[in-house]
C-alpha positions as a LaTeX table, in Angstrom:
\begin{tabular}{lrrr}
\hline
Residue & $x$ (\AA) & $y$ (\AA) & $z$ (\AA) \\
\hline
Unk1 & 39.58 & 76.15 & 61.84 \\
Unk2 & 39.45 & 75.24 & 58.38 \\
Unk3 & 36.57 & 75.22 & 56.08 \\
Unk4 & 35.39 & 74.22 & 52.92 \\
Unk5 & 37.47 & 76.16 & 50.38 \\
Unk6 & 36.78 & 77.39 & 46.78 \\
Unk7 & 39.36 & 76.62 & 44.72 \\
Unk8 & 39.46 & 79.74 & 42.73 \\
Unk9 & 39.85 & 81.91 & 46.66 \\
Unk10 & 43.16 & 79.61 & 46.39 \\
Unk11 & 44.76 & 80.18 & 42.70 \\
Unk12 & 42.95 & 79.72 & 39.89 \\
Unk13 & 42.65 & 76.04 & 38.62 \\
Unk14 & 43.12 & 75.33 & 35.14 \\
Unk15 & 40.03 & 75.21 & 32.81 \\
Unk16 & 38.50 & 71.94 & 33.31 \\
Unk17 & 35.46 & 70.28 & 35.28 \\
Unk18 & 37.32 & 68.29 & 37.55 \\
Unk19 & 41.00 & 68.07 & 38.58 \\
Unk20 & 43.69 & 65.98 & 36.69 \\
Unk21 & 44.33 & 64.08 & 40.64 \\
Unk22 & 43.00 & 63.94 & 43.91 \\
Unk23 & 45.07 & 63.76 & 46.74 \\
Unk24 & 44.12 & 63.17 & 50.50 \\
Unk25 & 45.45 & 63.55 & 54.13 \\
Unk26 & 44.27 & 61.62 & 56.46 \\
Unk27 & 46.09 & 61.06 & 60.42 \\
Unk28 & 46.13 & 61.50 & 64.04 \\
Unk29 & 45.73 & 65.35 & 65.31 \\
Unk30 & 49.18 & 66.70 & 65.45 \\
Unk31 & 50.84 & 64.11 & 63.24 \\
Unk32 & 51.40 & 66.78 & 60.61 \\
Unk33 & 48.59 & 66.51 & 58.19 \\
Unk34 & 47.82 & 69.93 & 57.06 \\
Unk35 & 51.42 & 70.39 & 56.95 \\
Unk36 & 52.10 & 67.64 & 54.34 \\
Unk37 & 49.15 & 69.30 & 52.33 \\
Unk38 & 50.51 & 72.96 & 52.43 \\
Unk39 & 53.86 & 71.05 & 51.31 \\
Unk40 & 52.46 & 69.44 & 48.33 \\
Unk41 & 50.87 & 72.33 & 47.49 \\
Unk42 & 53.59 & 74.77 & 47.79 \\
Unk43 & 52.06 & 76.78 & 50.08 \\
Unk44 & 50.10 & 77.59 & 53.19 \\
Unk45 & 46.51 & 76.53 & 52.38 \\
Unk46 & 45.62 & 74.90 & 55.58 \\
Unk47 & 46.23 & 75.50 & 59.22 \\
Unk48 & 49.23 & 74.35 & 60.92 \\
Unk49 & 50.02 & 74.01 & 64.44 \\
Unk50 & 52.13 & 77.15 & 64.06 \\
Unk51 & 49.94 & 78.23 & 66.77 \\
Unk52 & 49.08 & 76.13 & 69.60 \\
Unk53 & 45.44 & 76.69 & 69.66 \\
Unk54 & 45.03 & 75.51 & 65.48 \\
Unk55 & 44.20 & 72.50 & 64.55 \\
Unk56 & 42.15 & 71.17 & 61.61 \\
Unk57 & 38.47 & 70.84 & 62.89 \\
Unk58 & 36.51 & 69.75 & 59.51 \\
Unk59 & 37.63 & 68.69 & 56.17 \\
Unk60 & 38.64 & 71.46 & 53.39 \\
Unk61 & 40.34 & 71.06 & 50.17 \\
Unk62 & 41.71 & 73.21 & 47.36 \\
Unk63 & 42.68 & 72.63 & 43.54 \\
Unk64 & 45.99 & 73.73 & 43.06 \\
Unk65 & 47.84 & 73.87 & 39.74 \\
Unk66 & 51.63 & 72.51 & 39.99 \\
Unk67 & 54.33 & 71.80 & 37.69 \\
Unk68 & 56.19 & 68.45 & 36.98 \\
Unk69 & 58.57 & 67.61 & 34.64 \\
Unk70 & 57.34 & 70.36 & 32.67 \\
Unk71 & 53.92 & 69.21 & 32.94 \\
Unk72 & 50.87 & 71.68 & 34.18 \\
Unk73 & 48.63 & 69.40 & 36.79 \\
Unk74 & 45.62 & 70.28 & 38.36 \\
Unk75 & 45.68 & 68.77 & 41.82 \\
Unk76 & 42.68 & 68.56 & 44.42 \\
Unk77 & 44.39 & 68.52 & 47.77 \\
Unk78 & 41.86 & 67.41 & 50.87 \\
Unk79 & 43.15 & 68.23 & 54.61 \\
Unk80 & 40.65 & 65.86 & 56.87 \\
Unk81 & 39.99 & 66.35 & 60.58 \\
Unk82 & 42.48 & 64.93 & 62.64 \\
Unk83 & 41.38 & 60.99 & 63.90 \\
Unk84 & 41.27 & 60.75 & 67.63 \\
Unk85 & 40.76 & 64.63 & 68.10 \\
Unk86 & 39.75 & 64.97 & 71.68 \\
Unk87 & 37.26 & 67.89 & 71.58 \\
Unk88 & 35.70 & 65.73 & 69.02 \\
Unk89 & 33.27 & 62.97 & 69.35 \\
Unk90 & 33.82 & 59.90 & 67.53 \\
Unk91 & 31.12 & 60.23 & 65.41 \\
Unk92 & 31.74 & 63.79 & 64.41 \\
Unk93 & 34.85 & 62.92 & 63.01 \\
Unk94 & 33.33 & 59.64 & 61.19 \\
Unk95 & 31.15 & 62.68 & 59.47 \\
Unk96 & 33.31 & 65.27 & 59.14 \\
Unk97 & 35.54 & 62.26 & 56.83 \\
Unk98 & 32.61 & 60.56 & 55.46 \\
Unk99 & 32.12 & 64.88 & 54.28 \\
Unk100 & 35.85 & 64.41 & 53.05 \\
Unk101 & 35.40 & 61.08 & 50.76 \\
Unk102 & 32.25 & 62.88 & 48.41 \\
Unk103 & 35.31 & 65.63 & 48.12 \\
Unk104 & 36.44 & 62.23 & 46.17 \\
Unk105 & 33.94 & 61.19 & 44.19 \\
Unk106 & 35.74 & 61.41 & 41.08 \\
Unk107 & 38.41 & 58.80 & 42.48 \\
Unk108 & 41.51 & 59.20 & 44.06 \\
Unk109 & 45.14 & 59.25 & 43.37 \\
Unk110 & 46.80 & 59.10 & 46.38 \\
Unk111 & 45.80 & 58.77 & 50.12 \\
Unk112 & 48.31 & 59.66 & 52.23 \\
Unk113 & 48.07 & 58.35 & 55.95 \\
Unk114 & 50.24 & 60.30 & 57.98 \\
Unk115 & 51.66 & 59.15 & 61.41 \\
Unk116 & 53.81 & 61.38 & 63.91 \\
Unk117 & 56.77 & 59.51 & 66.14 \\
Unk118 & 55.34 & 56.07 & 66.51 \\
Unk119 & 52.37 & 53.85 & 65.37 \\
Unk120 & 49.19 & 53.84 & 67.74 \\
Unk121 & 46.55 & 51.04 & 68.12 \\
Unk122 & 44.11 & 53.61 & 67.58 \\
Unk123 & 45.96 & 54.46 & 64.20 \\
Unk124 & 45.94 & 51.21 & 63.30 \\
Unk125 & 42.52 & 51.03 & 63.56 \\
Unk126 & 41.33 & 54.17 & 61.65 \\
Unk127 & 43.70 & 52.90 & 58.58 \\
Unk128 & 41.76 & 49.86 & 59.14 \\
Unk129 & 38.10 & 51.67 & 59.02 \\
Unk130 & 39.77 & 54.08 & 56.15 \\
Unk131 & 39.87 & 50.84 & 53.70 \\
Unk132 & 37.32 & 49.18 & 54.78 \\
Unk133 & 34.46 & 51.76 & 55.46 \\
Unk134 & 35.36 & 55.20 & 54.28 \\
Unk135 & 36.66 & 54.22 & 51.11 \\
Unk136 & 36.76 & 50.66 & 50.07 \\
Unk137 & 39.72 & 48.07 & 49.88 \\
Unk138 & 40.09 & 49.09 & 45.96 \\
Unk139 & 41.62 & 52.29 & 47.84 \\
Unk140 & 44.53 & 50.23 & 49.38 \\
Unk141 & 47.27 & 50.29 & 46.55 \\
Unk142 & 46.85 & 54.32 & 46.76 \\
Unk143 & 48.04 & 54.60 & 50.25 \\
Unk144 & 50.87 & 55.94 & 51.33 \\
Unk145 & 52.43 & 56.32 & 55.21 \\
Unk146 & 54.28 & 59.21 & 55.71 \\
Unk147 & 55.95 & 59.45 & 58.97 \\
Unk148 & 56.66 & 62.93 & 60.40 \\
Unk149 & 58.67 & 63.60 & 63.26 \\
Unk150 & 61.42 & 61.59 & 62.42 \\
Unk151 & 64.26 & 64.11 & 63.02 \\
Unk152 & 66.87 & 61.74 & 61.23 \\
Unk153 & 64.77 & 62.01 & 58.08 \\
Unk154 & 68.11 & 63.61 & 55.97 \\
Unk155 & 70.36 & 60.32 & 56.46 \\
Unk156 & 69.29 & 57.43 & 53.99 \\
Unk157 & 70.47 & 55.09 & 56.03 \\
Unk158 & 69.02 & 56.02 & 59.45 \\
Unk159 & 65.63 & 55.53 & 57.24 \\
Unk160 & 65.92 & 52.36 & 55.87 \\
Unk161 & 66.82 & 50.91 & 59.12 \\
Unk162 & 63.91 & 52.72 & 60.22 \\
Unk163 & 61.21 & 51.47 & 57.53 \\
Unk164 & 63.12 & 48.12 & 58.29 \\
Unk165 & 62.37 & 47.95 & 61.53 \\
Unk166 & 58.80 & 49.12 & 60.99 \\
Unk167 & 58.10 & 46.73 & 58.97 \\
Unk168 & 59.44 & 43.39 & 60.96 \\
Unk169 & 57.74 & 45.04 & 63.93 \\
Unk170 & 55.05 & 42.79 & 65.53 \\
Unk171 & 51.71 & 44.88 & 66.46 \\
Unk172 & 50.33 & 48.09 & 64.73 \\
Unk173 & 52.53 & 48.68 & 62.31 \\
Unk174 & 53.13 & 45.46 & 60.78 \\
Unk175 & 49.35 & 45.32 & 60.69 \\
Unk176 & 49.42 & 48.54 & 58.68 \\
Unk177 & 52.70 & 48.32 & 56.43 \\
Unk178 & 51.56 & 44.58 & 55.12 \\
Unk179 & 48.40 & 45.86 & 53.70 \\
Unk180 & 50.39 & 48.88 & 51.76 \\
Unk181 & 53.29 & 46.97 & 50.63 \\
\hline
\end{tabular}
């Protein structure tokens, strides 16, 4: 279970009042969430499904510092509950990420939505209450889908036919991919 986590418990963040980017994972429980998040970050910061019985139950978040191009960065990294978590009611997990967007209030610079094998009408949806509730349709050109669980994920062509046929797809993911570009 993760909480709410102090960013100098994690490593300490570079000496300024907020962080140079915000980054947040939002998706199904299971799709991989906290495991994109310990992968941007380098590290194991959040709970993974390692363990059967471990799964993200509220929102946390930790400034990490990280290196680009020779460039020091100080990046806020939020792990949200998982959408559609089943010991979860509906409106606990419309808190726990309404809790997650004032871990934004300074603005974000990336939101990525994370889906496992396949889109979901019920993914489709919470993308469409993530833009249009939680955080506004300004939020849109920040999103990213990230698709886990594609085992052929190595072979650049098995991917673009893949985003390909994603994208022509009639139903959920259309309905999602259109709005992202």
């Amino acid at each position: 279970v993760m909480e709410e986590t102090e960013a100098t418990e994690i490593t300490p963040a570079p000496l300024s009042l907020k962080p140079d980017r915000t980054v947040v994972f939002i998706g199904e429980t299971g799709a991989g969430n906290s495991t994109c998040a310990n992968s941007l970050a380098k590290q194991a910061l959040f709970a993974t499904d390692n363990y059967p019985a471990v799964e993200t139950k509220s929102a946390g978040s930790c400034t990490v510092s990280l290196c680009s191009e020779g460039i020091q960065y100080s990046v806020k990294i939020v792990d949200t509950i998982g959408i559609e978590d089943s010991d979860i009611s509906s409106d606990e997990v419309l808190i726990s990420l309404a809790k997650a967007c004032c871990e934004c209030r300074d603005g974000i610079s990336a939101l990525f939505f994370v889906i496992g094998k396949r889109f979901t009408k019920s993914q489709a949806d919470a993308f469409d209450m993530l833009w249009r509730i939680l955080f506004g349709p300004e939020v849109v050109p920040f999103i990213t889908v990230v698709r886990t669980h594609f085992r052929l994920f190595d072979d650049a062509t098995a991917v673009r036919k893949d985003i390909s046929t994603l994208r022509t797809q009639e139903g959920h993911p259309k309905r999602i991919l259109s709005k992202v570009g």
